[in-house]
C-alpha positions, 0 to 999 in steps of 0.5 A: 500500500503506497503512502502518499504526501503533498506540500502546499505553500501556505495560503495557495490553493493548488499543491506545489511541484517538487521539482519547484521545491526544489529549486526554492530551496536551492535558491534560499541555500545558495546551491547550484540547479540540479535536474537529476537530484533533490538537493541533500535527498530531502524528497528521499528523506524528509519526503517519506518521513511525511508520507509516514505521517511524522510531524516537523518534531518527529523529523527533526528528531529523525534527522538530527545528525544532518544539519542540512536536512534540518535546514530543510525542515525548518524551511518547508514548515515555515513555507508549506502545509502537507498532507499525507495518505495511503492507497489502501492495497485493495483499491489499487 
């Protein structure tokens, strides 16, 4: 069963890209474009995290010996809401 998440910046109605995340957070970072890769893997991590319905606290706990995805969380609280479900197997 997939678990699934979105981030909404605050005050927009309509979800956000990730992709458009991510070149957000590497403009706040001072980091180069990248088409291929999140910038530190915050989809990756910080993406399943939310997905698995932990909380910013949750994470920051999580990911407490990673000083750039604690950047990361930080920013997307201050900016997004999300919002996680699962697609229970028999409606798949």
């Amino acid at each position: 069963m997939p678990n699934c998440f979105t981030l909404r910046r605050k005050g927009a109605t309509e979800n956000s890209k990730f992709s458009a995340i991510d070149d957000e957070l590497r403009a706040e970072f001072g980091e180069p474009s990248d088409a291929e890769h999140y910038l530190y893997g915050w989809y990756d991590s910080i993406g399943l995290a939310l997905a698995l319905g932990h909380g910013w606290e949750k994470q920051r706990e999580i990911f407490r010996e990673s000083p750039n995805l604690l950047k990361v969380i930080t920013y997307l609280e201050e900016h997004y809401t999300s919002d996680a479900w699962y697609i229970p197997r028999s409606m798949m």
